[in-house]
C-alpha positions in Angstrom: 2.3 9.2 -11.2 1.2 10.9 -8.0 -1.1 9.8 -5.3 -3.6 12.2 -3.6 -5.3 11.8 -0.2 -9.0 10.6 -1.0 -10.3 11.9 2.6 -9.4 15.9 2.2 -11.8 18.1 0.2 -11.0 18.0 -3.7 -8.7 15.6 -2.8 -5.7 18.3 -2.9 -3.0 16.8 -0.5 -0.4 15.3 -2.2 0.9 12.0 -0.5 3.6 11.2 -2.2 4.9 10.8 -6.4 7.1 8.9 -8.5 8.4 9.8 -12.1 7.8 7.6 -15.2 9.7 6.9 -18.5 13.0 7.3 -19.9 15.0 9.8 -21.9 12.9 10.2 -24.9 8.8 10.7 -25.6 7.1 8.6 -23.5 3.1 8.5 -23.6 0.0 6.2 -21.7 -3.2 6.1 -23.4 -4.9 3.9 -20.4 -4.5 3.9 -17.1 -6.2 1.6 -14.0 -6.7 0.9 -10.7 -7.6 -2.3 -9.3 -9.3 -3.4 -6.4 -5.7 -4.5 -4.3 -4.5 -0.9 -5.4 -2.0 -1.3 -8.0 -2.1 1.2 -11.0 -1.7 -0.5 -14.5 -0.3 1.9 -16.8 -0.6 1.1 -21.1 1.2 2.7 -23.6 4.0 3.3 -26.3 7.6 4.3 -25.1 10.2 6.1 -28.0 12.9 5.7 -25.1 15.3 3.3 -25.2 16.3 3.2 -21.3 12.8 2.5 -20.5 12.9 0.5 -17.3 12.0 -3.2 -17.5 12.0 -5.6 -14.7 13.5 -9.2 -15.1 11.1 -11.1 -17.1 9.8 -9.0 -19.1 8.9 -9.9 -22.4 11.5 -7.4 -24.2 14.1 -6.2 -21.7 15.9 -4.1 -24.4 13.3 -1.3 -25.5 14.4 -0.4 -29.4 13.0 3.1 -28.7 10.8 3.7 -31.5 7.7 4.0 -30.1 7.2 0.5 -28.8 4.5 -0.6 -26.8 4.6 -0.6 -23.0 2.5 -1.8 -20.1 3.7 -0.8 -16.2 2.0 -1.9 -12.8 2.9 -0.4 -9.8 1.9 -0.7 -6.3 1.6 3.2 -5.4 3.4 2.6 -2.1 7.0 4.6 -1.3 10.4 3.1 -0.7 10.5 0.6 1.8 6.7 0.0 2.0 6.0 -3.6 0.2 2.3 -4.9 0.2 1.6 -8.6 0.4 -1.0 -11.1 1.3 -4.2 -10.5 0.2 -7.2 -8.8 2.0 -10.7 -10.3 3.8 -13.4 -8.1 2.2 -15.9 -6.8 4.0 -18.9 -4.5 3.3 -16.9 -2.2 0.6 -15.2 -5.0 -0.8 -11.6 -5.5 -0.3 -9.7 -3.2 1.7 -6.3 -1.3 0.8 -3.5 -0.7 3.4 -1.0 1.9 2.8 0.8 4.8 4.2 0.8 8.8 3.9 4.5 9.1 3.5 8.4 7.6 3.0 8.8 5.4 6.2 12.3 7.7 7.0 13.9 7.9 9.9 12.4 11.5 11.5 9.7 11.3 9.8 7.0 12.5 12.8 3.7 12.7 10.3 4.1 8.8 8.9 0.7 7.2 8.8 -0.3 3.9 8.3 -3.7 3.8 6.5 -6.5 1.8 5.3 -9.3 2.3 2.3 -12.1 0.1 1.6 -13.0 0.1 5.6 -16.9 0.0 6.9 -17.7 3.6 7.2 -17.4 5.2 10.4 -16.2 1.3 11.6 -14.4 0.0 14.5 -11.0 -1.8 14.3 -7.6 -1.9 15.1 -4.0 -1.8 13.3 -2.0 -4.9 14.4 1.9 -4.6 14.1 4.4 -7.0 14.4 8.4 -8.1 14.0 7.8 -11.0 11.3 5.4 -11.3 8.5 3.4 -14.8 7.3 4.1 -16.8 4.1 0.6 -18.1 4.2 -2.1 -16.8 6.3 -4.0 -17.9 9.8 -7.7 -17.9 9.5 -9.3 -16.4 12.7 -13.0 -15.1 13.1 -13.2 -16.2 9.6 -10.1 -13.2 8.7 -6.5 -13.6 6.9 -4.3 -12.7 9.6 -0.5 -12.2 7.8 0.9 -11.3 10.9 3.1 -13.7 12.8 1.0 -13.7 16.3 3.4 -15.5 17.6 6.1 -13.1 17.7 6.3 -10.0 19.6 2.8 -7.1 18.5 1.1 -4.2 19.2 -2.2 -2.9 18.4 -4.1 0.1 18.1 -7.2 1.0 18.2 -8.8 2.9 15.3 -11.8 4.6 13.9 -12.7 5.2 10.2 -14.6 7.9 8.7 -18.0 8.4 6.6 -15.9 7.7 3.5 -14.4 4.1 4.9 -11.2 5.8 5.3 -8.7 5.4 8.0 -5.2 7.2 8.9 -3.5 6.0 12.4 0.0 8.1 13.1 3.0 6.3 13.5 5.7 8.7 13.8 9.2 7.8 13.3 11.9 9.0 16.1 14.8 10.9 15.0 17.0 8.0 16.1 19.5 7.0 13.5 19.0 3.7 15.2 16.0 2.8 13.7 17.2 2.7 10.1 17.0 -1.1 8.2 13.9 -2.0 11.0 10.8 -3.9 9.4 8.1 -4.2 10.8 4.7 -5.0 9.4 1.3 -4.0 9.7 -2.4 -5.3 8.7 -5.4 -2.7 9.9 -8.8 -5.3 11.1 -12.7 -4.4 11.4 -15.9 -5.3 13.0 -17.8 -5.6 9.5 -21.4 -6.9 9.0 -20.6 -8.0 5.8 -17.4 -9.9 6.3 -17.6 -13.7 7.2 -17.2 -13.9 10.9 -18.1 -10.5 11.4 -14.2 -9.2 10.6 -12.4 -7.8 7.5 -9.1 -7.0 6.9 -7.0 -5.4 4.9 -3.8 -6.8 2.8 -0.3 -6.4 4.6 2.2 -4.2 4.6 6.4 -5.0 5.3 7.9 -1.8 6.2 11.6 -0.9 6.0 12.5 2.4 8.0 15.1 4.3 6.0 17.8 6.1 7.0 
């Protein structure tokens, strides 16, 4: 599974991509993406060290050619989405990043799909993520406003996407700090006029 950047001609750029299966033959017959982002793959599996996930209906794949179903969230180590997003104009909208949130890494982006085309809005960040949201302007804000946050301003383009650098210092420092983001827009469309995108909880590894 590999994820492209939407926003570059042919879509060509490779953001990031994970392997999946086991030892053996391993084959999906259907694959799709849903409107929060998360990839739901269908299949048969012939290996028996398929990964399984606690709860899942058969945690002990017999490898011979059973049926399997995966769902992932297309986001890198240490990058968890949660909370759920205040659609807008384009429907709901999909935060994300460009890249492994690694200490170093000076081309980590935070972005945002699903945004009004060429819109307005701004990427809050803050030290301590929400439970259950706060309301405001008629948007889900998953951000604890209470604690200490940043913004910054952004802009989207024709195609609704949005990528806002966040590089990462070479500080060894910085390893195990989370952080979490949520991008917000000036949308027509949206009640009270503002949209927002799902949450992110970021880890910085070492």
């Amino acid at each position: 599974m590999l994820r492209l950047d939407p926003s570059l001609p042919g879509a060509q750029q490779l953001v990031y991509s994970t392997l999946i299966g086991g030892a053996a033959s391993d084959g999906a017959s259907s694959l799709a993406v849903d409107a929060a982002g998360f990839a739901t793959i269908g299949g048969s599996t012939s290996s028996s060290n398929w990964l399984t996930t606690a709860g899942a209906w058969n945690g002990s794949p017999g490898g011979n050619g059973d049926g399997m179903v995966a769902r992932l969230d297309l986001l890198p180590t240490g990058v968890a989405a949660y909370g759920t997003s205040t659609p807008g104009c384009s429907g709901p909208l999909r935060a994300g990043v460009c890249s492994w949130p690694q200490v170093g890494n000076a081309s980590f982006q935070g972005t945002c799909a699903g945004a009004p085309a060429n819109g307005t809005g701004l990427l809050a960040i803050g030290t301590a993520g929400r439970t259950a949201p706060v309301t405001i302007a008629g948007a889900q804000f998953w951000i604890d406003l209470q604690g200490p946050t940043a913004t910054v301003f952004e802009t989207s383009n024709a195609l609704g996407l949005a990528h806002v650098p966040l590089p990462l210092p070479a500080n060894p420092a910085l390893a195990g700090l989370r952080v979490f983001l949520q991008f917000l827009w000036l949308d027509g469309c949206a009640t009270g006029g503002v949209s927002a995108s799902n949450a992110l909880a970021i880890t910085v590894q070492p």
